[in-house]
C-alpha positions in Angstrom: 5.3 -174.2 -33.9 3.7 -175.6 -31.3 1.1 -179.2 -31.6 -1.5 -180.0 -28.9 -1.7 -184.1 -28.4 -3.3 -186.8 -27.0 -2.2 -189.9 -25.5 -4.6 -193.0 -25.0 -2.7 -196.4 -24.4 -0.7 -196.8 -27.1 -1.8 -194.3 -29.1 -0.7 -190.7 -29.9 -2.7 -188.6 -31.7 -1.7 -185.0 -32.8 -3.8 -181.8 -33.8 -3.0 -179.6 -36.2 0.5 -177.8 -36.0 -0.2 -174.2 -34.9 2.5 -171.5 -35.4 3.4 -169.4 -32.3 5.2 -166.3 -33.9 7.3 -165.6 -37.2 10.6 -164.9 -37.0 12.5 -164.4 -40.3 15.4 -166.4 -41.3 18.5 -165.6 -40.6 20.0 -167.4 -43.7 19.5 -169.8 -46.3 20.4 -173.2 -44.9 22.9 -173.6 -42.5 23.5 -170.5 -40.2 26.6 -169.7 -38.7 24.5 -169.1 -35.5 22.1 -170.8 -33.4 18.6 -169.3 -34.1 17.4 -170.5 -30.5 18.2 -172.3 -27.1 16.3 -174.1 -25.0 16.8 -173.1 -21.3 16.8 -176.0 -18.8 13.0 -175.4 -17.6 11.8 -175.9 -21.5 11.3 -172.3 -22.2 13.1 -170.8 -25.6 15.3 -168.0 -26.1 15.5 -166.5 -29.7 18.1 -164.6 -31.7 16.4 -162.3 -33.7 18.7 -160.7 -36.5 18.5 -157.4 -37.2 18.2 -157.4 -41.2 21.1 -156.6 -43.2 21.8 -156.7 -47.0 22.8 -159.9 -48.2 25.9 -158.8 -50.0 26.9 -157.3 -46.6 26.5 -160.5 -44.3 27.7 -162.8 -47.3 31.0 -160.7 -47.0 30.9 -161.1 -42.9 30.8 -165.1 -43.6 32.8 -165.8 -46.1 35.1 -163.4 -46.5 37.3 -163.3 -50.1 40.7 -163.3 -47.9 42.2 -165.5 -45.6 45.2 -165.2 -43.6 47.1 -167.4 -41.8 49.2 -166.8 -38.9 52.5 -169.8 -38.2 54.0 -170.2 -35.3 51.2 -167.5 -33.6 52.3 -169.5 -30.0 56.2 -168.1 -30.4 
C-alpha cells in the first residue's frame, strides 16, 4: 500500500490508501517467515511463496513428531 500526504504546520493530511501490487498470503496469521524486508535505502524486497496445499505446508510447520536429541554436544 502506498498513501500520498501533505504536511502544512502542524497538520498531516493523508489521501486515499492506494494498493501497489497483490501478493497472496503466505498464511493465516503469524507466518513462520518474513513476507518482506526493507533494504537500507527504503526500497522492499518480497518473498513470494510458491503455492502449496495447505495440508502439505501445515505438515512442514508443525509437524506431528518431535524428537529430542540430549547431550547432542558429547
Amino acid at each position: 500500500m502506498s498513501v500520498k500526504f501533505k504536511a502544512s504546520g502542524l497538520d498531516f493530511i493523508p489521501e486515499k490508501p492506494l494498493m501497489l501490487f497483490a501478493q497472496p498470503v503466505l498464511g493465516a496469521g503469524t507466518t513462520v517467515r518474513a513476507t518482506y524486508d526493507v533494504a537500507p535505502d527504503g526500497r522492499c524486497l518480497l518473498n513470494q511463496a510458491i503455492p502449496e496445499p495447505t495440508d502439505d505446508r501445515n505438515r512442514a510447520i508443525f509437524p506431528h513428531i518431535l524428537r529430542l536429541v540430549l547431550n547432542w554436544n558429547a
